[in-house]
C-alpha positions as CSV (number, residue, x, y, z in Angstrom):
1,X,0.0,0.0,0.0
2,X,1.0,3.5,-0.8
3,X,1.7,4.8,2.6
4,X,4.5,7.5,4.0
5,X,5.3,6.3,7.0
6,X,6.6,9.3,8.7
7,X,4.0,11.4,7.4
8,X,0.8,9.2,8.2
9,X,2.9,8.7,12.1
10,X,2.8,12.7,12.5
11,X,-1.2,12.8,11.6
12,X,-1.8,10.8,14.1
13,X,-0.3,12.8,17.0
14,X,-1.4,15.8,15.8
15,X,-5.1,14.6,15.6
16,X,-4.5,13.5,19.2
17,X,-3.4,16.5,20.3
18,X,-5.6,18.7,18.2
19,X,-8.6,16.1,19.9
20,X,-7.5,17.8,23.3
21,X,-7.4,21.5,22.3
22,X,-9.2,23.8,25.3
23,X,-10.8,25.4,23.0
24,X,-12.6,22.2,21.7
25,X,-13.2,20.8,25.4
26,X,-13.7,23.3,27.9
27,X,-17.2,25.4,26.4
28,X,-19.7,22.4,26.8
29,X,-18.6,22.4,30.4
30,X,-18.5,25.8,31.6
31,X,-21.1,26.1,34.5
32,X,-24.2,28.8,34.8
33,X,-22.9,32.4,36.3
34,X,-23.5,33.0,39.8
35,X,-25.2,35.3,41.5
36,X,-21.9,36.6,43.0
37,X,-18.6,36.8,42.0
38,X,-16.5,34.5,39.7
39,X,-13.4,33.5,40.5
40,X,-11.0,31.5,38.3
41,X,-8.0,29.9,39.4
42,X,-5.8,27.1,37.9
43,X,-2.6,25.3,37.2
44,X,-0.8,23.1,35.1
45,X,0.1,23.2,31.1
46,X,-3.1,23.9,29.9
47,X,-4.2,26.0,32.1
48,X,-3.8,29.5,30.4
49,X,-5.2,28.3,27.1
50,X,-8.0,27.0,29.4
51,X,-8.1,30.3,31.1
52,X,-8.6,32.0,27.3
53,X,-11.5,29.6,26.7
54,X,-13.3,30.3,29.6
55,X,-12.9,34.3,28.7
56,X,-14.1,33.7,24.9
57,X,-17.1,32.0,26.4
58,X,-18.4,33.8,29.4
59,X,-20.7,36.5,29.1
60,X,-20.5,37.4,32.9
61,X,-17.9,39.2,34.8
62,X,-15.1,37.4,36.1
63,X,-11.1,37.7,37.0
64,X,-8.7,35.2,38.5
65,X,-5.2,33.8,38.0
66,X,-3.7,30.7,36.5
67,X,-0.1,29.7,36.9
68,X,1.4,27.7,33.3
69,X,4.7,26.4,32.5
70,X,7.1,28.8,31.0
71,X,6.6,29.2,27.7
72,X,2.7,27.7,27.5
73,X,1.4,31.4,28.0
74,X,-1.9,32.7,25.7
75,X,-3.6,35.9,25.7
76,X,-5.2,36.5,28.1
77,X,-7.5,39.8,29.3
78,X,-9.3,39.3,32.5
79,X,-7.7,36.2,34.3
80,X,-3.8,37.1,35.1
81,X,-1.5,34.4,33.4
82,X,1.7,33.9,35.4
83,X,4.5,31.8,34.4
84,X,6.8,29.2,36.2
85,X,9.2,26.7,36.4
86,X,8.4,22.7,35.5
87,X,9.3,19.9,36.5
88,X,11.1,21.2,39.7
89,X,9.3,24.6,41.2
90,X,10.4,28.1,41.6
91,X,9.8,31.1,43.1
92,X,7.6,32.3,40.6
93,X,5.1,29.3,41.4
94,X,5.0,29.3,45.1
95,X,4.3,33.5,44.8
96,X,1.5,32.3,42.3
97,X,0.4,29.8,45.0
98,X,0.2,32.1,47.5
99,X,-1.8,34.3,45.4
100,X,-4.6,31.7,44.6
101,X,-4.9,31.2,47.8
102,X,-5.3,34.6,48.7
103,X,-7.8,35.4,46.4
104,X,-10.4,32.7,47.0
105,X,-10.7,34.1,50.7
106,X,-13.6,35.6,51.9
107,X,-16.1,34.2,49.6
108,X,-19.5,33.6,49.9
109,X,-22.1,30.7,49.3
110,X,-23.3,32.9,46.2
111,X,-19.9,33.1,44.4
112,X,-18.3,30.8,42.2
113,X,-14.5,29.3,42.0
114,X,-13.5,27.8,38.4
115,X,-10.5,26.2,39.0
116,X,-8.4,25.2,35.7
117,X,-6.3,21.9,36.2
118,X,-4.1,20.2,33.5
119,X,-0.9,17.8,34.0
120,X,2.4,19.9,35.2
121,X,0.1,21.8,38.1
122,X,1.8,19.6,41.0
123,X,4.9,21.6,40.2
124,X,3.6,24.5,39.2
125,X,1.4,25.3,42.2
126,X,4.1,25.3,44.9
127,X,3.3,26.1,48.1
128,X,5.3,24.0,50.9
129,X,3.4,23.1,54.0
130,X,4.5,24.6,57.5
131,X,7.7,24.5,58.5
132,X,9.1,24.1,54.6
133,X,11.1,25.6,52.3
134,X,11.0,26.0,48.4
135,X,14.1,24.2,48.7
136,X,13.2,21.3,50.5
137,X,10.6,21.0,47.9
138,X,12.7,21.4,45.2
139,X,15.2,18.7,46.8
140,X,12.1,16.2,46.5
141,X,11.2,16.9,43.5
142,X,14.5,16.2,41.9
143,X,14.6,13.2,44.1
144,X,11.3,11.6,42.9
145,X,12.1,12.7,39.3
146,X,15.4,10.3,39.2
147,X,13.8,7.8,41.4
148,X,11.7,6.0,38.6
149,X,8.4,6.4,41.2
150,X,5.0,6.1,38.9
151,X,2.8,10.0,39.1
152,X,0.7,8.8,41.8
153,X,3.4,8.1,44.0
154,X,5.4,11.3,43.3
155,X,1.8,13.3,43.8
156,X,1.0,11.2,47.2
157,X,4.2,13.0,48.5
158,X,3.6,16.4,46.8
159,X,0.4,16.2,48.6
160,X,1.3,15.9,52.2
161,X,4.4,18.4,51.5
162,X,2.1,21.3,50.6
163,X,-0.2,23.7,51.8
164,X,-2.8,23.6,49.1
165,X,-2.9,20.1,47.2
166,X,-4.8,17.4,48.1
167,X,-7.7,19.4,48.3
168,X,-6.7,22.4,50.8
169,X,-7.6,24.9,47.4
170,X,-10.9,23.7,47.5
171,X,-11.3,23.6,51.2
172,X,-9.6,27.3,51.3
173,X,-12.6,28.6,48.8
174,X,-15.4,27.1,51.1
175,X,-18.6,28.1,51.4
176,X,-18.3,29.1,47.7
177,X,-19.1,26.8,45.3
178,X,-16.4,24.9,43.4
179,X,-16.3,23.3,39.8
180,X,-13.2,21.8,38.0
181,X,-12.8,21.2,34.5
182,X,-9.4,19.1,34.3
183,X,-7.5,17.7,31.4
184,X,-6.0,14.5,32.6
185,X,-2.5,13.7,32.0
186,X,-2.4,10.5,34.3
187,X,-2.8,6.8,33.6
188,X,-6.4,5.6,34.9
189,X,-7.7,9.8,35.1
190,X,-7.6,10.0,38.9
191,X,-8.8,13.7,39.3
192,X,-7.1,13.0,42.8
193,X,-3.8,12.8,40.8
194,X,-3.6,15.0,38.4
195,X,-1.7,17.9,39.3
196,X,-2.1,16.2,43.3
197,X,-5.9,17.1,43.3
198,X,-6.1,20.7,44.6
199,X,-9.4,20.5,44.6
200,X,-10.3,16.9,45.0
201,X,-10.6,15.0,48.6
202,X,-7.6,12.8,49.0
203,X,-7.7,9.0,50.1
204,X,-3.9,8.7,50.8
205,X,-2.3,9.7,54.1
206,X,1.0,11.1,55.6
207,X,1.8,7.1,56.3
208,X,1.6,6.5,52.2
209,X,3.7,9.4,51.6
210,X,6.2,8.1,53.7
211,X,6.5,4.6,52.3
212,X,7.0,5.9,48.3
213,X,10.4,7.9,50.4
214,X,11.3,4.4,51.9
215,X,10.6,2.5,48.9
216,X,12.7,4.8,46.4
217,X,15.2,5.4,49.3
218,X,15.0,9.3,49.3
219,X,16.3,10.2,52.6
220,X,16.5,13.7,52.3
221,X,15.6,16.4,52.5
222,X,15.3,15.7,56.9
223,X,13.0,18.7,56.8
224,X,10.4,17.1,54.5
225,X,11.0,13.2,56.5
226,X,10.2,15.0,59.5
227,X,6.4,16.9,58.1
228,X,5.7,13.5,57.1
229,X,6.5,11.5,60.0
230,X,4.9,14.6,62.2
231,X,1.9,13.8,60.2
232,X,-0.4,17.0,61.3
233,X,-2.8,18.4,59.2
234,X,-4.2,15.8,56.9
235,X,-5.1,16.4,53.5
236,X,-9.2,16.8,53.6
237,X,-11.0,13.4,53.2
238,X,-13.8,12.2,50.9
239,X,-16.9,13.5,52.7
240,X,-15.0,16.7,54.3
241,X,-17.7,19.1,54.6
242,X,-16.2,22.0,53.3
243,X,-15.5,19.8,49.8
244,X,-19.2,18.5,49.7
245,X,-20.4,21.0,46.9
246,X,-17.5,20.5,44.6
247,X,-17.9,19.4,41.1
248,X,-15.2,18.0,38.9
249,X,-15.4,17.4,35.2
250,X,-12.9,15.9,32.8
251,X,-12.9,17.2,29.9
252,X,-10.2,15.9,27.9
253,X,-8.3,12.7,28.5
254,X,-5.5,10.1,26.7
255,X,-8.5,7.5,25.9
256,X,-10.1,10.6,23.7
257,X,-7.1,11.3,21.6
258,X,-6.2,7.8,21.2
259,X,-9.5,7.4,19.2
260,X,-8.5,10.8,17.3
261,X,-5.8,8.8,16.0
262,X,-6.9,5.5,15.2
263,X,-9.7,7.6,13.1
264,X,-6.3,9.1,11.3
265,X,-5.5,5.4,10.6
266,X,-8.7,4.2,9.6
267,X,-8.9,6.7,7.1
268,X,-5.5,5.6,5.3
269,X,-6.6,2.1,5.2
270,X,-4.9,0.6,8.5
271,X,-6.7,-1.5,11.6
272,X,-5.6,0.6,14.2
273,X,-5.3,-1.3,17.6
274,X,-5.8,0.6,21.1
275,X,-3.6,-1.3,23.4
276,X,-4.2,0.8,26.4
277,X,-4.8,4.6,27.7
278,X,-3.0,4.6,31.0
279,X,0.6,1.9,30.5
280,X,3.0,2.5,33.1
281,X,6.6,1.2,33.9
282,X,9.9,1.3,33.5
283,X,10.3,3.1,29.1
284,X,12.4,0.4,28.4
285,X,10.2,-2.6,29.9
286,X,7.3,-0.8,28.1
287,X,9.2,-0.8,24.9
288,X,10.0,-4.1,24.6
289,X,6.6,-5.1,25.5
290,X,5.9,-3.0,22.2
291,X,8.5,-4.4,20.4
292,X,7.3,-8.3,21.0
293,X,3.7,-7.2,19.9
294,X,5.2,-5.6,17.2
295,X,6.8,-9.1,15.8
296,X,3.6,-10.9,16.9
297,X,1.9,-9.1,14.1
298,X,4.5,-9.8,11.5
299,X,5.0,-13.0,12.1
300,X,1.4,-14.2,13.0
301,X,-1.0,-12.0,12.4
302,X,-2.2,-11.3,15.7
303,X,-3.5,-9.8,17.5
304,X,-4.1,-8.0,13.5
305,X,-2.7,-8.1,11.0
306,X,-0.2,-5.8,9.1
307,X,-0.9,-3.0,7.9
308,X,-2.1,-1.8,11.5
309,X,-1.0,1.0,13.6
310,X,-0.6,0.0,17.7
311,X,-2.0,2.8,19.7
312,X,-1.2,3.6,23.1
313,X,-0.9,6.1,26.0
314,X,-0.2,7.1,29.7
315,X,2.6,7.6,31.7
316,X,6.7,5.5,31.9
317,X,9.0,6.2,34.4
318,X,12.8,6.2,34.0
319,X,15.5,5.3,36.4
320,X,18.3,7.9,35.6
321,X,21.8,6.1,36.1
322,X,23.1,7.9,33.3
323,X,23.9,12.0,32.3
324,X,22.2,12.1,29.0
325,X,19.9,14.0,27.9
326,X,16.0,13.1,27.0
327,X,12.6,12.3,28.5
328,X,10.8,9.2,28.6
329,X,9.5,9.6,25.5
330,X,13.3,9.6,24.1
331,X,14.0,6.7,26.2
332,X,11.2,4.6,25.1
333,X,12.1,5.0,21.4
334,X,15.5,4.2,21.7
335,X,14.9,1.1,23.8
336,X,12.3,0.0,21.4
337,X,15.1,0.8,18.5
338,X,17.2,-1.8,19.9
339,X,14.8,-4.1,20.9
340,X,13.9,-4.2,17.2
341,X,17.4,-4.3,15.9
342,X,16.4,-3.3,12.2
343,X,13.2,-5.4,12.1
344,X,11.8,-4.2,8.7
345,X,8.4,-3.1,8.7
346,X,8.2,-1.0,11.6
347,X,8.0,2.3,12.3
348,X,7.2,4.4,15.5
349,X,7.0,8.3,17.1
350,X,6.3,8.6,20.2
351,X,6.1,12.5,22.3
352,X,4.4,13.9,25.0
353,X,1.2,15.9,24.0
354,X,2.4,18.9,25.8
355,X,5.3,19.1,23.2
356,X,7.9,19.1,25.7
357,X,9.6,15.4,26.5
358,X,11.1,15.9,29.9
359,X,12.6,18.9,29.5
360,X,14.2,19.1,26.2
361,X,13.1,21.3,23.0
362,X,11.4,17.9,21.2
363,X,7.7,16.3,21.6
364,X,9.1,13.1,21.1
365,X,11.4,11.4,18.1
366,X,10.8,8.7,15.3
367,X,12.1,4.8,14.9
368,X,12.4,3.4,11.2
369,X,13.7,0.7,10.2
370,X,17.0,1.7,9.4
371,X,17.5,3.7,12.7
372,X,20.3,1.4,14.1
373,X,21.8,1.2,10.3
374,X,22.1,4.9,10.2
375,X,23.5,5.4,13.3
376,X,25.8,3.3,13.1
377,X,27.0,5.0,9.9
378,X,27.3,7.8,11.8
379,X,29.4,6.1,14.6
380,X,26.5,6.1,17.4
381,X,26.0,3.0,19.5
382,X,22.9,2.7,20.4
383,X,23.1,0.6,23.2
384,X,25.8,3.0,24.9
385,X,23.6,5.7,24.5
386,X,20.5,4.2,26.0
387,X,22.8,3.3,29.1
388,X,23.8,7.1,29.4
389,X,20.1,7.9,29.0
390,X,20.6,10.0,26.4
391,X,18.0,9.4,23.6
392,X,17.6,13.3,22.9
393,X,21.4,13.7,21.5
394,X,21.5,10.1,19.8
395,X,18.0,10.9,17.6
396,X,18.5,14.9,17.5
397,X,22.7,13.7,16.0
398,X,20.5,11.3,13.2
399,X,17.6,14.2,12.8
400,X,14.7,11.8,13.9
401,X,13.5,14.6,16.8
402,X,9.4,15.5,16.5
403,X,9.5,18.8,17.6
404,X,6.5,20.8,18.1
405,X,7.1,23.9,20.6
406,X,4.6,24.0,23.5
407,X,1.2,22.9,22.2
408,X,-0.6,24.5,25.0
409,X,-2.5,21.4,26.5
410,X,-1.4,17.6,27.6
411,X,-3.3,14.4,28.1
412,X,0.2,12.2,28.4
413,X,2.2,10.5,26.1
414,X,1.3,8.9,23.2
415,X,2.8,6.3,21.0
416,X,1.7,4.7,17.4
417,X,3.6,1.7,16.0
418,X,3.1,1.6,12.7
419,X,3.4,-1.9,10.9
420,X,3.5,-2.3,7.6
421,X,4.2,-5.8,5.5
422,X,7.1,-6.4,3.1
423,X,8.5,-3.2,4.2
């Protein structure tokens, strides 16, 4: 069949992305005006392109703030749009923090809070507990980064290190009512984890938090060991009565655009194949997982057969030993590149939605079939750069990067495995 690989791979992450525009999702779910004030808040990737929705769409009076990574700003005109550091917090997100918090004071039963949450709001809405520093939380957040712990571990902990995760926002805004419209970027859409649930009543406890630190061996920093072992102030819990008029809506989630994509591949003539909306693990365990299904097809026809495209999403982890360069996305690819070791007939891209893989300049990258060929024309061993964890230098050196800039909202990673016969 008369297919561009490359191409027809690129169609299908932009239809998933394009599936989970704010523009497209948040309207249908914007609630009825108050007869007070309305307040909108938010954090996370999305957010300000969230924020402009709201403002092309309400006819009412409103203002607010919403903290976004740098670079992910839109224009804005009522609702302040402040930018901050992601993955590891700054300044400029715990003074947005503080902010939020300050404005949904003193409300009343009559006025209305719309809070904006999208993936990257854990880091971007920094405000450490009592007794913490931005430092300490900075120290944990590296930690838990390099540690190879899944999100909701890393967002159990964020949780019970902060003073307005784990539903303190929403507890903070009481009596006012409260309604969420989040974009999920986590495996399974647990409103409770993305961005650590600001707004959402929170089943874990000071005791969970703990045993992700023990698990992953993060010992420091003390500071943060000793908040959790103090264990005061719990996060609210489901039926807290300042949470009991909260709504939540998702509004955009990985299952959504991994439809938008198989309807790119239905329309070129291939069975597309869903394996999955939230996969987790180690990117290298994932990719040869891939990899094996990939060869199942080729060689049996199952569980299609070729040409097909293998569709899936959610969240990997990576172990850094190394001091490359690349996100998981990266690492997935180039795992799966050698797991393949030049089997003809299959090509791949894999990239985070948000357009940013970890936190390099690239969505993602592309396997062919002649990935491990070319490079090692160009004297790159594969294997020694997957040990070094450096999958952005080895695809950016063979010009296989997708890259994207910041595309302004993020439901996860995705990943298409194209396969194509006699190819």
């Amino acid at each position: 069949m008369n297919v561009d690989p490359r191409r027809l791979l690129r169609q299908m992450f932009d239809a998933a992305v394009a599936r989970a525009m704010p523009d497209q999702c948040v309207p249908r779910y914007l609630p009825k005006a108050p007869k007070g004030r309305t307040v909108v808040v938010g954090a996370g990737k999305a957010a300000a392109t969230m924020a402009k929705a709201v403002e092309d769409h309400w006819a009412g009076e409103l203002d607010g703030l919403v903290v976004t990574r740098y670079g992910h700003r839109a224009p804005c005109r009522r609702i302040e749009v402040v930018e901050a550091a992601h993955p590891v917090p700054d300044l400029a997100g715990r003074e947005a923090a503080e902010r939020i918090l300050r404005l949904v004071q003193g409300l009343s039963a009559e006025d209305l809070v719309l809070c904006l949450i999208s993936g990257g709001g854990s880091a971007l809405l920094t405000l450490p507990a009592p007794g913490l520093t931005l430092q300490d939380k900075q120290a944990i957040n590296r930690a838990l980064l390099k540690s190879g712990a899944n999100i909701a571990e890393m967002n159990c902990v964020r949780k019970h290190l902060s003073a307005i995760k784990g539903g303190r926002l929403a507890a903070a805004c009481h009596p006012a009512r409260v309604v969420t419209l989040t974009i999920s970027d986590v495996p399974g859409d647990d409103p409770a984890v993305i961005a650590s649930g600001p707004t959402v009543p929170d089943r874990t406890t000071f005791a969970d938090a703990l045993a992700v630190l023990e698990k992953y061996r993060i010992r420091e920093p003390v500071q943060a060991l000793d908040h959790l072992q103090a264990a005061r102030q719990e996060t609210p819990k489901p039926g807290d009565p300042r949470l009991a008029g909260t709504q939540i809506h998702l509004i955009a989630a990985p299952q959504e655009s991994l439809e938008a994509a198989a309807e790119v591949a239905r329309a070129a003539g291939l069975t597309p194949l869903i394996l999955g909306d939230s996969l987790e693990g180690e990117a290298r365990e994932v990719a040869m997982v891939h990899a094996g299904i990939a060869r199942q097809v080729l060689r049996h026809g199952q569980p299609a057969r070729a040409p097909c495209v293998l569709l899936s999403g959610g969240e990997t982890t990576v172990t850094v030993r190394g001091k490359g360069r690349g996100g998981r996305n990266a690492e997935f690819l180039l795992a799966l590149a050698v797991a393949l070791d030049g089997q003809r007939g299959v090509f791949a891209l894999a990239g985070d939605t948000d357009g940013v893989d970890g936190t390099e300049d690239n969505a993602g990258a592309i396997v062919e079939p002649d990935t491990l060929a070319r490079a090692a024309a160009a004297g790159l061993d594969a294997k020694m750069y997957l040990a070094d964890n450096d999958g952005y230098t080895f695809f950016s050196r063979l010009g296989d990067l997708v890259v994207t800039g910041p595309t302004l909202t993020n439901v996860n990673d995705f990943r298409a495995l194209l396969i194509l016969p006699d190819v």
